[in-house]
C-alpha angles and dihedrals in degrees: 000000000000117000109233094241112162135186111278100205103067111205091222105163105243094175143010124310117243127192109256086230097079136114102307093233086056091068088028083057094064098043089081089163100068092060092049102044082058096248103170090045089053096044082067095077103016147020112180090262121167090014123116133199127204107224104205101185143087099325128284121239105218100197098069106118089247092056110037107125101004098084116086085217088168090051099062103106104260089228093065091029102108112133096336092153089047108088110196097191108021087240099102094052090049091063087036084052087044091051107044110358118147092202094235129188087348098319126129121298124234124238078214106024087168093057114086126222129232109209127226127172112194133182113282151153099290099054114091114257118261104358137127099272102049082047089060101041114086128236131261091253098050089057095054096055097038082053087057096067095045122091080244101126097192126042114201125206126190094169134093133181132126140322112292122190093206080046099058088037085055091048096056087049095058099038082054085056093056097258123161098222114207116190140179110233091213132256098266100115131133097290091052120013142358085296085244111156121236133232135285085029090062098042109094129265084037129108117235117214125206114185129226130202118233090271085061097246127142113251123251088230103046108105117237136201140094094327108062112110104171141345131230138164120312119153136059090034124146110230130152115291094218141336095281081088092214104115137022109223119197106268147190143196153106082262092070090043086059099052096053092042084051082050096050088057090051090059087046093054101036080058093051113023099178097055117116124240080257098056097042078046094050096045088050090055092040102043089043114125107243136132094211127082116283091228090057107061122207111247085214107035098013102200098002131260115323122269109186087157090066091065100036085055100059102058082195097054111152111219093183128229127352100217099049123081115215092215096040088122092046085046092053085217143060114236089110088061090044101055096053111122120255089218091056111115112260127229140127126317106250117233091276096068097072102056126175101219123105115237130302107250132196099215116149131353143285137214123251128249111334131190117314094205122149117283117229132200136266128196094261111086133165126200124235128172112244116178106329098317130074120247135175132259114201128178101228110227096336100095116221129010097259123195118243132207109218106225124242125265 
């Protein structure tokens, strides 16, 4: 039976649509994140070159001006490879755009425009049920695994929905090939559902995005719990109204904050090619901007908001060592550990890899997608350094940045 997964960044139009063959400064504008994260100083020294990231999502069209070129059409396994460069809805090529867009003649920019994207297009909300062409795309679980097998070193996953056994099952098997799994924790938060995450985000070995506006502040929608592990940007962001690919509209999700984390991990890995998936894991929870302790997670932001440029900065970062995850405790097992490469360089764990929480479980369901509407302040903020200023972090409509206590597997 197929699990009901939907994609978590809706591409609700906020504000007008504008042809992606405009002035160039009129997309770039909206992208505020590129200028604070710092994005022409880090392409200095990466990226994101040599580095590919599976897309599991709706399809990428790979002809859009931002992607020619950027999309390893000929690499998706031929088994899960239906349709993979027809998008049924225009959100998979958004994250694809996010990823590794050039920007080209007005379109999106990329955060890694050096990395390159493999395209999958799974079944979800958004294909008719029970016709021929939800018959024919495969399911979420089947790309990941299929994923697995592939040289791809991060899989990207814009999609929620519930616990699958075939899905868990998907995800141990990739983190026992050595994958960095990114996933969106849904848009049920308070301003829009029960803030439950979704799945695969909550499942463990796998990453869990929150979004945050460009005051820094979580988004109402943004769902919250054990399984948030960082936040990035996800509101305000240009990305393709449907899949006729005339016009960007203004978007928001966890989805879109998914994509540029993901991102963020290309540019990590281009810089130091012989890292492990623990290490690039470990210098995005280190480096991440917080003002709480690193042992004691935010429910609503985990670690804090990604700083790859913290680590592209220092040549001699230590990432600590290959074969320990740094959520091995949060995971509740060890094939992260286990998949490190021997030939990976050896050194100390850093401080994250001796985390206090008790393991991250994948106990009971989630809804799917939920509203992608503004978030707005509360009275509670936390500073965090981004770039070389200072910005706030508020938790929008969620009061104070409590601590949370991942459950046991």
């Amino acid at each position: 039976m197929r699990a009901v997964s939907a994609v978590v960044g809706a591409l609700a139009v906020i504000g007008a649509g504008f042809a992606p063959n405009a002035v160039a400064a009129d997309v770039r504008s909206k992208q505020w994140y590129l200028d604070q994260m710092q994005a022409e100083k880090m392409w200095k020294v990466s990226t994101g070159k040599g580095v590919k990231v599976a897309v599991i999502d709706t399809g990428v069209n790979p002809d859009t001006p931002s992607l020619k070129g950027q999309v390893l059409v000929d690499e998706v396994p031929k088994a899960v490879s239906y349709h993979s460069t027809v998008d049924f809805d225009g959100h998979g090529t958004t994250m694809a755009e996010l990823i590794a867009g050039t920007g080209a003649e007005g379109s999106l920019q990329g955060l890694a425009p050096g990395a390159k994207i493999v395209p999958y297009r799974v079944d979800l909300k958004g294909l008719k049920v029970g016709s021929a062409e939800q018959k024919k795309t495969p399911e979420p679980w089947q790309a990941i695994r299929a994923a697995a097998d592939t040289d791809a070193q991060i899989i990207s996953m814009s999609i929620g929905g519930y616990v699958s056994p075939e899905e868990e099952e998907a995800v141990k098997y990739a983190a026992s090939k050595g994958k960095l799994m990114i996933a969106a924790v849904g848009n049920s938060g308070t301003g829009s559902g029960d803030g439950n995450v979704d799945y695969p985000a909550a499942y463990p070995y796998v990453i869990g995005i929150a979004a945050v506006d460009s005051s820094f502040t979580v988004a109402k929608f943004s769902a919250y719990g054990n399984y948030v592990d960082l936040v990035a940007p996800g509101t305000g962001i240009p990305g393709w109204c449907d899949d006729t690919f005339r016009s960007y509209c203004d978007t928001g999700g966890t989805s879109q904050a998914t994509a540029i984390a993901s991102a963020a991990a290309a540019l990590i890995w281009s810089a130091h090619p012989d890292w492990t998936v623990n290490q690039v894991t470990r210098s995005l929870i280190d480096t991440a901007s917080r003002t709480w302790p690193e042992d004691d997670p935010s429910k609503y932001a985990g670690y804090g908001f990604v700083r790859p440029r913290m680590v592209l900065e220092n040549a001699k970062y230590d990432a600590g060592a290959p074969n320990v995850d740094p959520l091995a405790k949060e995971n509740g097992g060890n094939l992260l550990a286990k998949s490190a490469s021997s030939s990976s360089a050896t050194s100390t764990p850093s401080a994250s890899a001796t985390s206090k929480n008790p393991g991250k479980g994948s106990v009971g369901g989630t809804s799917a997608a939920g509203s992608s509407a503004e978030s707005s302040s509360d009275s509670n903020t936390l500073w965090i350094a981004l770039g070389g200023a200072a910005a706030v972090l508020v938790i929008g409509g969620a009061g104070v940045a409590v601590a949370r206590a991942r459950r046991a597997r």
